[in-house]
C-alpha positions in Angstrom: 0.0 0.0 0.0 1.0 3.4 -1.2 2.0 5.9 1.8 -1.0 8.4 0.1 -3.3 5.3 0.3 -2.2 4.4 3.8 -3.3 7.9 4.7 -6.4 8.1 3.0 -7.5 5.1 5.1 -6.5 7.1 8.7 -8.7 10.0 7.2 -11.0 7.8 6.6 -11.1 6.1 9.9 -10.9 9.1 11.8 -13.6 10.3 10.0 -15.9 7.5 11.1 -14.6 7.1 14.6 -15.0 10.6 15.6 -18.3 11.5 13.8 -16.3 14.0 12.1 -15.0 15.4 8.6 -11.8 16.7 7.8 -10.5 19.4 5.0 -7.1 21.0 4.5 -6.2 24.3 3.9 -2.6 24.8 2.2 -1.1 27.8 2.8 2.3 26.8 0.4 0.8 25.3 -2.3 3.0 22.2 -2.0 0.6 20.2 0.6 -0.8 16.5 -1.2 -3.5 17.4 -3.0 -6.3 14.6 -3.7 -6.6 13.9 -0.1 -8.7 16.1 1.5 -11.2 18.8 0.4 -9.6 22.3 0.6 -12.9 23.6 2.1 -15.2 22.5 5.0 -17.6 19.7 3.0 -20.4 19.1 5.4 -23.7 19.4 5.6 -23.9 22.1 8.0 -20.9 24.6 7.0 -22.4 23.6 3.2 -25.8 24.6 4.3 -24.9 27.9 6.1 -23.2 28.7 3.1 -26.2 28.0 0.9 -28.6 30.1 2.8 -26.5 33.0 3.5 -23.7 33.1 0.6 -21.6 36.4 2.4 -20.4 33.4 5.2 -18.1 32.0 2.3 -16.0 35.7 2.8 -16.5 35.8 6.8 -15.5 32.2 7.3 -12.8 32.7 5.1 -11.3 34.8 6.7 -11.6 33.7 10.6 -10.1 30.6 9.0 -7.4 31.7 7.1 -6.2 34.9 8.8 -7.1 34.7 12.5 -6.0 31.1 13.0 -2.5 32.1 11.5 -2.2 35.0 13.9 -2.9 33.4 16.8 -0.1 30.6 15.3 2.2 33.6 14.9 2.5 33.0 19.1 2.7 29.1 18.8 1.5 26.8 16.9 0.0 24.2 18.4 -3.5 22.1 18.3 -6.4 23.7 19.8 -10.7 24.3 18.8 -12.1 27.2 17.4 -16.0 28.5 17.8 -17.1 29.4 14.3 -19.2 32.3 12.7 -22.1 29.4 12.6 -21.9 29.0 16.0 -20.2 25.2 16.1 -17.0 23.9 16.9 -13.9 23.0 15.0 -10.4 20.9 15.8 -7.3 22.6 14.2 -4.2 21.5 14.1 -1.1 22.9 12.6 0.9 21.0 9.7 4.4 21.7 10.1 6.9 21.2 7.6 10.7 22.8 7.5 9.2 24.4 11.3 7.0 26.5 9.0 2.9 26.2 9.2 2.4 24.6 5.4 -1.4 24.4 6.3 -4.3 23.5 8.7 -6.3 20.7 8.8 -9.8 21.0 10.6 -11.9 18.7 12.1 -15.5 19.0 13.1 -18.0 20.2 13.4 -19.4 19.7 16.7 -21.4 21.0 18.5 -20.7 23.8 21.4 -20.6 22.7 24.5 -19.9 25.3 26.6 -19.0 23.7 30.1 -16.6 21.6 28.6 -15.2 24.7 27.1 -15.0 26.1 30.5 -13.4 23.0 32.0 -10.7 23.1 29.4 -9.2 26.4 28.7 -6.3 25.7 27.4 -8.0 23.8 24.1 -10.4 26.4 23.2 -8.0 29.3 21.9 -9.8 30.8 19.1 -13.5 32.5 19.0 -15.7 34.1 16.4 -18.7 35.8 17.5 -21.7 34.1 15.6 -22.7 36.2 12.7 -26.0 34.0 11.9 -28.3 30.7 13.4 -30.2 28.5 11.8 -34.0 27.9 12.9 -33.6 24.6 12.2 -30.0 23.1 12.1 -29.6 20.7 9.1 -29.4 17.5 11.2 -27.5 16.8 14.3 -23.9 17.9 14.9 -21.6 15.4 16.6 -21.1 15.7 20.4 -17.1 16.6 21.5 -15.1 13.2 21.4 -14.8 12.0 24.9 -11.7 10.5 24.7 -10.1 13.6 23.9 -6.2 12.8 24.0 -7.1 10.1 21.6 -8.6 12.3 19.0 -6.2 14.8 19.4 -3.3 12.6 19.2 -4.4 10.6 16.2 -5.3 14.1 14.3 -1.9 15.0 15.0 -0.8 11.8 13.5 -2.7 12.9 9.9 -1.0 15.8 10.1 2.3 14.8 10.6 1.7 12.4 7.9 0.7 15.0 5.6 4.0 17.1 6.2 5.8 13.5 5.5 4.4 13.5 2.0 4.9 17.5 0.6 8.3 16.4 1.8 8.5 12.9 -0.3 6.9 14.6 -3.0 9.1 17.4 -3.4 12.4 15.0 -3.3 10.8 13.1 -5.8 11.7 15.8 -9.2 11.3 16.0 -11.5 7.3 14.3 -11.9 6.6 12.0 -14.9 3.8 12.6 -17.7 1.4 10.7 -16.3 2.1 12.3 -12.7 2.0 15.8 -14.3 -1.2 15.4 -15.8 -3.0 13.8 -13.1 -2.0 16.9 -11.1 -3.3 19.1 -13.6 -6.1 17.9 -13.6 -6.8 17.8 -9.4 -6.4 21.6 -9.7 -8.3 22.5 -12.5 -11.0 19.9 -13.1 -13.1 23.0 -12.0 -11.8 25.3 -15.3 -12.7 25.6 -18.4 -10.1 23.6 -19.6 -9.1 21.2 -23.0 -6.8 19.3 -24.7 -4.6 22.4 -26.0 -4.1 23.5 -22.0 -2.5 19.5 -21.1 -1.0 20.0 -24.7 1.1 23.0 -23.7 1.6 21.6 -20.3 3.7 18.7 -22.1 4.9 20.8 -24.5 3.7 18.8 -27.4 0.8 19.4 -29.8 -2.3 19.1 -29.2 -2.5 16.3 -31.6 0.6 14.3 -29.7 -0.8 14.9 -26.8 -3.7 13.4 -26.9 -2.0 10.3 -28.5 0.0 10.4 -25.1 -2.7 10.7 -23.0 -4.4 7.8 -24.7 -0.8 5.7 -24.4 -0.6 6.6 -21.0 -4.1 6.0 -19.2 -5.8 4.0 -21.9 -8.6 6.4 -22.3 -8.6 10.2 -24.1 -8.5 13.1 -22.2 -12.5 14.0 -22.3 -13.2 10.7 -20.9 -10.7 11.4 -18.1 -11.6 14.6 -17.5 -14.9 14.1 -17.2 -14.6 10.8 -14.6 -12.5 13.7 -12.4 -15.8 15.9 -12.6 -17.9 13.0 -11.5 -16.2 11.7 -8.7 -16.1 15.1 -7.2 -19.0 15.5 -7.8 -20.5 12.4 -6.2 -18.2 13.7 -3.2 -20.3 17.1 -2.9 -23.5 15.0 -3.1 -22.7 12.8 -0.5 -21.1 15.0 1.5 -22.9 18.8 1.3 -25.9 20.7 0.8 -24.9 22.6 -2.2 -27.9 22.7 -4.3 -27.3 21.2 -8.3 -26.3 24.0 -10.0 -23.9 25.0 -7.2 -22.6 21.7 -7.3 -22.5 21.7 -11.1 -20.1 25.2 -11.0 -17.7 23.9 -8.4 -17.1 20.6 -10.9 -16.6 22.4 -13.9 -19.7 21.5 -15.6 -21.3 24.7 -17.8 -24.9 24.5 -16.3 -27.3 22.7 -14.1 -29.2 21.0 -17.1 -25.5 19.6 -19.0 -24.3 18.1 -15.3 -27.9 16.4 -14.9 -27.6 15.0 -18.2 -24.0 13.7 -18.0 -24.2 12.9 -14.2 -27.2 10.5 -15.4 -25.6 9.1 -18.2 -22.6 8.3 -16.5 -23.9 7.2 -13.2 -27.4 5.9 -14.6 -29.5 8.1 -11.9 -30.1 11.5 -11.6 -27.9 13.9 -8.9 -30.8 14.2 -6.7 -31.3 10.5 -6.4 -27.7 9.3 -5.5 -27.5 12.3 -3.2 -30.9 10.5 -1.9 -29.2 7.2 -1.9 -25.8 8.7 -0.2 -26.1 11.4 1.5 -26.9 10.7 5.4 -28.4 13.1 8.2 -25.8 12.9 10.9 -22.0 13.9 9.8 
């Protein structure tokens, strides 16, 4: 087993043991990418988002800028209280004994004595900028066994430090590792055969014979998988209504990704989020 495969299994199990969901923000740009979402996919933080779109900038920004102040001091694990009102894990990925990026883990819900008892974990606050009426479904309770979670969250991290570093000492990439990087950071773009084509300096007629050589398929059919399967992830995993859903994976409109996502899957997005999608994180 691959050591990226290894760790997709820990996410996963963490995931399942905690009632929890990870995402990583990268602040370098050299993280493993095709690991973790770069943005919180759960049904809550996706349905706040849904309902009140200006939380996408205010979240933002409590994630991105006031955690990395506050691990200007020291950088060390801790929870933050979120704009929504709901708890979060952070812990800091270190690599070189610079932060390369944060990986969160929640959400749960706010249990205030515990917060109370345990000063020293809950460093960060945002005052709540909006509440649902009705919560969509139940966040998680705090783990109880909290050394445990923390310990093995810090494990992920580590691990994900372990492989920017493997993957940097591993230059230069081959063509089939170039293009399968491409394409997990712009599945979302408008982008074609002439874009991969000038990526491997070739034209765009080479290329694609390349591409074929390489993964046994052309580059429509494996660019189009890549839009699936994330977005099967958002379905499963978020409230982001179709068309929403349809953007973020690069399709042109709500009526193409129904079509495709039908023809590819052999139901309709609303009926595998049906099928997939559960109530509790």
């Amino acid at each position: 087993m691959s050591d990226k495969k290894y760790l997709i299994n820990a996410i996963r199990a963490y995931e399942r043991q905690f009632h929890c969901r990870l995402c990583l923000h990268d602040y370098t740009g050299k993280l493993p990418r095709g690991i973790l979402p770069s943005y919180h996919l759960n049904p809550f933080c996706t349905a706040f988002k849904e309902a009140h779109p200006q939380l996408h900038r205010i979240c933002y920004s409590f994630d991105r800028f006031a955690v990395q102040e506050f691990w200007l001091k020291k950088p060390v694990f801790m929870f933050k209280l979120c704009p929504c009102g709901l708890l979060e894990a952070v812990f800091p990925v270190i690599d070189d004994d610079r932060i390369a990026g944060c990986l969160f883990a929640g959400p749960f819900t706010a249990e205030l004595r515990r917060m109370e008892k345990n000063p020293e974990l809950f460093r960060l606050s945002s005052k709540p900028v909006v509440f649902f009426s009705k919560k969509p479904g139940k966040a998680s309770p705090l783990p109880r066994d909290m050394m445990t979670f923390q310990a093995y969250g810090e494990f992920i991290s580590v691990h994900i430090a372990m492989l920017a570093r493997e993957k940097s000492s591993h230059q230069p990439i081959g063509e089939r590792e170039q293009i399968e990087q491409y394409l997990e950071q712009n599945f979302h773009r408008n982008i074609g055969l002439d874009d991969v084509a000038e990526l491997l300096s070739l034209s765009p007629a080479r290329a694609s014979n390349r591409i074929r050589r390489i993964f046994g398929k052309g580059f429509c059919r494996i660019l189009r998988e890549r839009r699936i399967e994330a977005a099967e992830k958002l379905l499963a995993r978020s409230c982001f209504n179709v068309e929403n859903i349809a953007c973020r994976c690069g399709f042109r409109d709500g009526a193409y990704f129904h079509r495709i996502f039908r023809l590819e899957t052999g139901i309709s997005p609303l009926a595998y989020r049906r099928r997939h999608q559960t109530e509790t994180v």
